[in-house]
N, C-alpha and C positions, 0 to 999 in steps of 0.2 A: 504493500500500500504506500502510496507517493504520500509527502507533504501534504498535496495539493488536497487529498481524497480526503484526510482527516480534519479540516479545517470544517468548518460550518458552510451549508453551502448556499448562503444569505445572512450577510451580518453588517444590521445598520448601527453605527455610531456615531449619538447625539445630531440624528437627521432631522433636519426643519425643513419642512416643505408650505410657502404660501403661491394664492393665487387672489388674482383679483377679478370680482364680481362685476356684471354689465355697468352696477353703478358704480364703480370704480372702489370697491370699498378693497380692502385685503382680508384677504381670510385663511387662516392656518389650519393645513389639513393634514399636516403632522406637526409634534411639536417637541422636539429635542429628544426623537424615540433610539432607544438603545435595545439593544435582539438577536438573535443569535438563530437560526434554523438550522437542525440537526440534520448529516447525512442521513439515506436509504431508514426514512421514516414520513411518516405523512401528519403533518402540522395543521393544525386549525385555526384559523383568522376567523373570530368574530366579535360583531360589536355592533351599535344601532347603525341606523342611516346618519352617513357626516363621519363616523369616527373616523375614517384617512384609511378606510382598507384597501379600495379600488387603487387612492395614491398607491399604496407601497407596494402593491403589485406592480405596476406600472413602474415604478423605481426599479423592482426585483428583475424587471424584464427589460430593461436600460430604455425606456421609453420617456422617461423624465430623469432629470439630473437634480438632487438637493440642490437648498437656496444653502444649507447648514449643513455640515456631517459628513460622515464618510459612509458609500456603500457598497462593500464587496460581495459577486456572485460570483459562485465555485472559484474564489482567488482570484479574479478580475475585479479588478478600479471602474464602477460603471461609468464613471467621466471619462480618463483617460483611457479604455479600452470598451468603448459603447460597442461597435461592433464585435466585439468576439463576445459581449457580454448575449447580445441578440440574437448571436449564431449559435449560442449553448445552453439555452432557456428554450422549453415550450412554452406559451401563453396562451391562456383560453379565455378571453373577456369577456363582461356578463353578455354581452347578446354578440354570439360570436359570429363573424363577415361572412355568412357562406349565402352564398351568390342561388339566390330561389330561383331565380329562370334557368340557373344550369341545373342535369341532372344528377343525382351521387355522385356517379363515375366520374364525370366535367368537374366535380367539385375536389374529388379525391387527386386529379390530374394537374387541374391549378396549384394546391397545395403542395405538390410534390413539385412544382417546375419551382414554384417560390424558397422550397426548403432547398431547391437543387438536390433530388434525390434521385439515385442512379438508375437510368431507365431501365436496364438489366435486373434491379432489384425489387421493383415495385410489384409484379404481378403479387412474387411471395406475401410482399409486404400490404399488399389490398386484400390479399385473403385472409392474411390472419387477421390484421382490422374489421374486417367484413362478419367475420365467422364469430370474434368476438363482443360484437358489436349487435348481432343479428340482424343486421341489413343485408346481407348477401343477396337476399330476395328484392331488394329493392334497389340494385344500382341504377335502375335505367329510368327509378320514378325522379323528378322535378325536387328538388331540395325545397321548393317550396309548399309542394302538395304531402310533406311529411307531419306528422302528430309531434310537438312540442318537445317529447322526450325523443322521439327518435332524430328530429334537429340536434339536439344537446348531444346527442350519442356520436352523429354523422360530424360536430364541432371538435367532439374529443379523438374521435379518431384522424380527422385533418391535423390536429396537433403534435401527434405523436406519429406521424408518418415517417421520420427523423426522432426516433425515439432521444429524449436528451436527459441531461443529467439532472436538469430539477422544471418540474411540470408545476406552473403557474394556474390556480385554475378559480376565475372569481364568479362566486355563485354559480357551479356549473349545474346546481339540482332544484335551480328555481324554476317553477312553472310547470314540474312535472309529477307525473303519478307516482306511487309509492313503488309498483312494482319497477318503473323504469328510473327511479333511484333508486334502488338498491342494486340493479344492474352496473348505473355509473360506478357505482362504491365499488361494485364485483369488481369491475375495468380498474379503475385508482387503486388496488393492492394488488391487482395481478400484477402491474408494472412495478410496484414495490418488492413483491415478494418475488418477481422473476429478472428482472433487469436490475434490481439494486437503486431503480429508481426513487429520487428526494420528490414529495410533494406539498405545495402551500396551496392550501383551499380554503377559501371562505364560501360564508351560508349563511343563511338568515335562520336554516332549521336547526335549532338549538339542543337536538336527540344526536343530532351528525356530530357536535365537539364529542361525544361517549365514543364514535367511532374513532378517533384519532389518539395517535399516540401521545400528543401533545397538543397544547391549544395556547395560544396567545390571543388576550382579552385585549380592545383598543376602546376608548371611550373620547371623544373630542380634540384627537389626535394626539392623544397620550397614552402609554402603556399600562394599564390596570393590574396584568399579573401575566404570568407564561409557568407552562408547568401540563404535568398529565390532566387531565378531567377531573379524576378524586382529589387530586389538591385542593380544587377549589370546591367540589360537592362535601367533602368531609367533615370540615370546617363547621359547615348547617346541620348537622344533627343536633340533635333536640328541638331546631327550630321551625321543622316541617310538619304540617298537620293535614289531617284528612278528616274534615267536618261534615255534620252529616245532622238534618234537622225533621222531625216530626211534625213540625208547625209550620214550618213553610217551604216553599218552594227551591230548587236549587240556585235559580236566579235571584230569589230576593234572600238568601243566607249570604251570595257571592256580591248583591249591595250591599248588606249589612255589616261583612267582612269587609268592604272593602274602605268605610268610610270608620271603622272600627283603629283607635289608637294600639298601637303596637304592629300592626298589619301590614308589610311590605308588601305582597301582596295577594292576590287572591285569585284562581281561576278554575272555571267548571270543570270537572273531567270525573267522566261518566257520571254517575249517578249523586257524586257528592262534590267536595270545594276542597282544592286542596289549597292552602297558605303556606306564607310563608312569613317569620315574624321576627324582628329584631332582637328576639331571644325571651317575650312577655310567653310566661306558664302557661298552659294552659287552661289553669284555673283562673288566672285571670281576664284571660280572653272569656269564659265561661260566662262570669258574673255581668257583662254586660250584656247578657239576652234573660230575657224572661224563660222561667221556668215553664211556661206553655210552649215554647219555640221547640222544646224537647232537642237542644243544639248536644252533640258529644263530638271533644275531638280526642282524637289518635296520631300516636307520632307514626310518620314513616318515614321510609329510606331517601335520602338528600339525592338529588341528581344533580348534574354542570346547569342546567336552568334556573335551579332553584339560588345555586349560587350567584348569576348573570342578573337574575332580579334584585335580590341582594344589595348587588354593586350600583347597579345603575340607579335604584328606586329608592322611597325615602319614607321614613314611618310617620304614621301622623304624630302630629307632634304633641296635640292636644285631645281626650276621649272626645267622641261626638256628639254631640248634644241631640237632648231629647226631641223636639223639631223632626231633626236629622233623621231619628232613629224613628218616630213615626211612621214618615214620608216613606223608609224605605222597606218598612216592614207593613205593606198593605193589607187588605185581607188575602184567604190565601183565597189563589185561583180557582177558579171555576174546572172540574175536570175536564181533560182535551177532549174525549167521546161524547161530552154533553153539551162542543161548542157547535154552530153553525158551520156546515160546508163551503169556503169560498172560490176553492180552485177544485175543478173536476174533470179528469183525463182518462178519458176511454180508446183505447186500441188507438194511441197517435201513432201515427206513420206520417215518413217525409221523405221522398226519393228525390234524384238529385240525377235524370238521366234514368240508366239503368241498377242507379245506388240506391238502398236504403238507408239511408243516414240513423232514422229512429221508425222501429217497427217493432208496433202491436205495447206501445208502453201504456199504463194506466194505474193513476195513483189519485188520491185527493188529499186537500190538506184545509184544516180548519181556522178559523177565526183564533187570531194571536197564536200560529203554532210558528215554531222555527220547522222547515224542511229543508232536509238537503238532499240532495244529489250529486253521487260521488261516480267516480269511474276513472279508468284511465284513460289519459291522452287517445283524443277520438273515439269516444263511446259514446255521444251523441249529447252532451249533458248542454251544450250549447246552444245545438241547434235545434231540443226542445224547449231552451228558454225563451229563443227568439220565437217560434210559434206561441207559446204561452202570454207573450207580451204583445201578439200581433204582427212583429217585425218580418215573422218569415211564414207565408199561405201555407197551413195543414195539409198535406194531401188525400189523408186519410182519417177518421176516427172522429172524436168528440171531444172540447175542450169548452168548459165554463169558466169564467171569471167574476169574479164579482155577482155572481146571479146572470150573468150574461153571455151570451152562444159566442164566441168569439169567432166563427164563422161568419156571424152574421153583424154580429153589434162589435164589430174590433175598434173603430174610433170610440165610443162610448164606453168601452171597456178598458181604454188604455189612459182614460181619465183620471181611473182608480186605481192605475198603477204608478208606483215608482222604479227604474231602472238603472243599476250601475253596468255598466259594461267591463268586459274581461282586461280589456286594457285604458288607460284613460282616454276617453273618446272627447275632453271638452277640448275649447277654442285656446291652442295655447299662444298665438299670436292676442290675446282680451288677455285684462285682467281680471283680477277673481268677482270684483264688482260688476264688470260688465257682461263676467258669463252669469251670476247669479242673477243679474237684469234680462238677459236674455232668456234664460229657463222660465225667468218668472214668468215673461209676456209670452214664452212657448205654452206654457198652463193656463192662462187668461186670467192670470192675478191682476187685480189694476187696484188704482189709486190707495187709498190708506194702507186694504190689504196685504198689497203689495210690497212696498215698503216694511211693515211689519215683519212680513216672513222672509225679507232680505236683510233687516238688522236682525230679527231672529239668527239666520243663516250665520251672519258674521259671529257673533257672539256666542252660538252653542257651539260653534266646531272651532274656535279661538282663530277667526280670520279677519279680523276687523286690523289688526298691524299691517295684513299681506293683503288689505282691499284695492291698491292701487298695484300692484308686480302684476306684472305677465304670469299666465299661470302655467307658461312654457318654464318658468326659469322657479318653479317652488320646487322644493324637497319632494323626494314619492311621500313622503307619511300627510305632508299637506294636500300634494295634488290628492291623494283619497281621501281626504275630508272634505273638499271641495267638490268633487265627483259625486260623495252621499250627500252633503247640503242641499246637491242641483236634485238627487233622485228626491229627495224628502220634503222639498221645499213646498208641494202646493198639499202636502198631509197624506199623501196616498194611503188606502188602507190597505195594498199588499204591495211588498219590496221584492226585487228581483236583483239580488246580488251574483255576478257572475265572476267566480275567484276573485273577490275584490281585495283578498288579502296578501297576494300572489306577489313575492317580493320586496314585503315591508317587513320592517325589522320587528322583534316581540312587543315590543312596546309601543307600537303603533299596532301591531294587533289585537292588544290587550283592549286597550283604548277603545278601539275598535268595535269589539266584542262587548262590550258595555253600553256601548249606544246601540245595541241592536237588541241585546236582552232588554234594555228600558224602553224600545219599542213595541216589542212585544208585547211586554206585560201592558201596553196602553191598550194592545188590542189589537196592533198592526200584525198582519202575517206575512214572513218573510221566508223566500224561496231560496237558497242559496248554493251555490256549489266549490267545491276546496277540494285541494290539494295535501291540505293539510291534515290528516287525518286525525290530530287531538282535536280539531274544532269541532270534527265532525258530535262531538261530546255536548256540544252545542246546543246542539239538534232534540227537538222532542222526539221526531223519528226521518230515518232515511232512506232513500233507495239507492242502489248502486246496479250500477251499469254497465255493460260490456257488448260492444258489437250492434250500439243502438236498440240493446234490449234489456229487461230488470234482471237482474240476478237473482234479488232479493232484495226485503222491504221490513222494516219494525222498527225497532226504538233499538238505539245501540247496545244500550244492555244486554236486550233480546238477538241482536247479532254477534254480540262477543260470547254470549253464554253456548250461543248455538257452536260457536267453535274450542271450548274448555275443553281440558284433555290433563291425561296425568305428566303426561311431558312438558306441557302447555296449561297449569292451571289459572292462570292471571292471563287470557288473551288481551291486547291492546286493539283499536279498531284497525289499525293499520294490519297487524295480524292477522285480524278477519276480513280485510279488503283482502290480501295479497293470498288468503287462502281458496276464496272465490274466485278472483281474476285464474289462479292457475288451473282452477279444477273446472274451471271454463274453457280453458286453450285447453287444457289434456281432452275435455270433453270435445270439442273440433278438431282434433288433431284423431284420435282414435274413428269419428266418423267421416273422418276426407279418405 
């Protein structure tokens, strides 16, 4: 083993990186970071939206140069030796170049002319990519007519064409399905465990730092901590609870925790609230609920999230006051069986040609329920949302909205809907003022009303600072509040969230996930679809999909129970998606 091999193979020292803002402001997107990334192991970059991790990728890959510090990759001076630094780094950036009008092959071809890889070497070298990749089947489809995960797949295999010594790889598991991230992760250790290959990856999904062998924490371009996963998860024990209440709801226990003194924080998953807490007993978290709420908690096992919240979030400082504690402990709900039906879907079908996109699907969902609808990349979850809102003609079956044939009454019906789209779809040349003016007169809000549910808009999603920016140039966690302001703004009584959470960091989900539970509970019924399989915990009940068809349908509990096993006695929902999705393909593969 050379010098060279033993050295770190990324080590930034006392690196300052600023940039300056359209309004000329300067902003530091790192801030005097010192790091060290270990040879042939795979390291985890994470931290909210802002903290400098795309920066130090981008440094890692000699694409930017410090204003401050020194940065060496595998023993190169990124300054003084930029290109070899670029010719020995792979880089995968969050939405990686690959060219949608070429096809795989065009795509795989370009990258090897750009790597300068040896034409004599490539057949071999596209078939192992291919084969591990599982697109062999598809060289000859459109890079653009690919499903979300198998882009990310057709990305990472373009990067490693030119297999190299350290694989840069930012957010390469956003936006896809469970199963075809855990595929990526399969790919990201076989290069480790086979080629000896070094990897830095960052993620927004906070289960993936347990994956890594190390994880470096960034928070507003400063370094938090670096260290295995359990460093930082071990630290929380005794401070992790799993609450669970007789008296109310799981949404109004997870308001009540969360406006609760000592409470870092608090979120659904499955059937109870787990917290997390500045270290207050849990007898003392106790005595602020009534003895009707029938509230117990339990310690359980610390995970890297729970530490991540920790770090970044902050306890209240002072108990809640009674007011508070009213407001958030309503009466309890009405049972979901005994609400009113607002959405109702019999045998939808929607061809596309000679495609079925979604065929023979059929579900209903009631007055203030949460629904979701989950599947992998291209199961149709999409393009039943667009029929369900109107956006895309039924071609087949039965769809009610609101009390209304949405065949027939779709403008009256899309009245009473609100709609986020998959990616942000507002005007980002307007500022947030003028797209919230514009949504308003899209509704036919006028005069005082109007007004009202526009300073409403600014003030409940904290946009009234960001009412004059382009809402080209906000943060992602802003432009999604912005996006739900515009869905929410004219009261709609059912929401149509499609992955709105898809690439926002935890804490803009969290967030998130709290103005949707207090819609709810007002009565609003919200449809929504994720990626993320602890959201799906969300959910009163769900349906998951594959091949534009149900798999199955209930309440998560009822879909994790239905997959328990002595091997398997604590299923997670992702456990129970990724056990469907395969016994769905085995089931298509055994009848082709």
């Amino acid at each position: 083993m050379t010098e060279r091999d033993e050295q770190p193979v990324l080590r930034l020292q006392g690196v300052s990186k600023r940039f300056r803002t359209e309004r000329q402001q300067l902003v530091s997107a790192l801030d005097g970071v010192d790091l060290a990334v270990s040879a042939g192991r795979v390291t985890g970059l994470i931290g909210p939206d802002g903290a400098g991790k795309t920066t130090l990728m981008r440094l890692g890959a000699g694409l930017l140069v410090p204003d401050e510090g020194q940065v060496s990759v595998l023993a190169f001076d990124s300054v003084r030796e930029q290109l070899q630094v670029q010719s020995s780094v792979g880089y995968m950036p969050q939405r990686f170049g690959l060219y949608e009008d070429l096809s795989v092959q065009e795509n795989l071809d370009l990258y090897a002319d750009l790597q300068a890889v040896e034409k004599p070497a490539r057949p071999e070298r596209y078939r192992e990519l291919m084969h591990m990749t599982g697109l062999a089947p598809f060289t000859r489809r459109l890079a653009g007519r690919l499903s979300g995960g198998m882009k990310q797949k057709l990305g990472l295999a373009c990067a490693l064409l030119r297999p190299p010594r350290l694989l840069l790889l930012d957010e390469p598991t956003v936006g896809v399905d469970p199963v075809s991230r855990r595929e990526l992760w399969g790919i990201v250790y076989r290069q480790v465990e086979e080629l000896g290959m070094s990897v830095l990856l960052s993620t927004a999904y906070l289960d993936e730092a347990d994956r890594c062998d190390e994880v470096i924490m960034l928070h507003n371009g400063r370094l938090l901590g670096q260290g295995p996963p359990r460093s930082f998860s071990e630290p929380m024990r005794g401070r992790v609870f799993r609450a669970e209440a007789s008296g109310l709801s799981k949404r109004q226990l997870q308001a009540r925790l969360h406006v609760t003194a000592g409470v870092i924080d608090s979120i659904v998953e499955g059937e109870h609230v787990r917290c997390v807490t500045d270290g207050t007993p849990a007898e003392r978290l106790s005595a602020t609920f009534q003895e009707s709420d029938g509230v117990r908690f339990t310690a359980v096992e610390p995970v890297f999230e729970d530490a991540f919240m920790a770090k970044l979030s902050a306890p209240h400082a002072q108990p809640v006051d009674q007011p508070a504690q009213a407001q958030a402990q309503a009466e309890k709900p009405q049972p979901l069986a005994e609400r009113s039906t607002v959405i109702e879907v019999s045998q939808l079908k929607k061809k596309f040609g000679d495609f079925y996109a979604v065929r023979g699907v059929s579900f209903s969902a009631r007055e203030g329920e949460i629904f979701g609808l989950l599947g992998a990349n291209g199961a149709g979850k999409s393009t039943t949302f667009r029929m369900l809102c109107g956006l895309l003609p039924v071609t087949e079956g039965e769809v009610r909205v609101a009390g209304l044939d949405l065949r027939r009454a779709a403008a009256r019906a899309r009245g009473r809907l609100g709609y986020m789209a998959q990616r942000f779809s507002l005007y980002e040349s307007l500022t947030v003022l003028q797209n919230l003016q514009f949504f308003a007169s899209a509704y036919g809000l006028e005069g005082g009303r109007r007004r009202e549910r526009i300073e409403w808009a600014l003030q409940a999603f904290e946009l009234a600072e960001y009412a004059g920016a382009d809402s080209g140039t906000l943060p992602l966690g802003y432009k999604q509040r912005l996006a739900m302001a515009a869905a929410v703004l004219h009261e709609p009584d059912i929401l149509f969230l499609d992955e709105p959470t898809s690439g926002v960091d935890p804490l803009a989900r969290r967030e998130f996930w709290r103005r949707i539970n207090g819609l709810a509970e007002q009565g609003v019924t919200v449809l929504v679809t994720t990626h993320f399989m602890a959201e799906a915990n969300y959910c009163d009940r769900v349906v998951i999909m594959a091949d534009g068809e149900v798999l199955a349908a209930g309440t998560p509990a009822e879909l994790k129970d239905a997959h328990r096993s002595t091997a398997l006695p604590e299923p997670s929902m992702e456990d129970a998606f990724i056990a469907l999705i395969e016994a769905h393909a085995a089931g298509k593969e055994s009848a082709a």
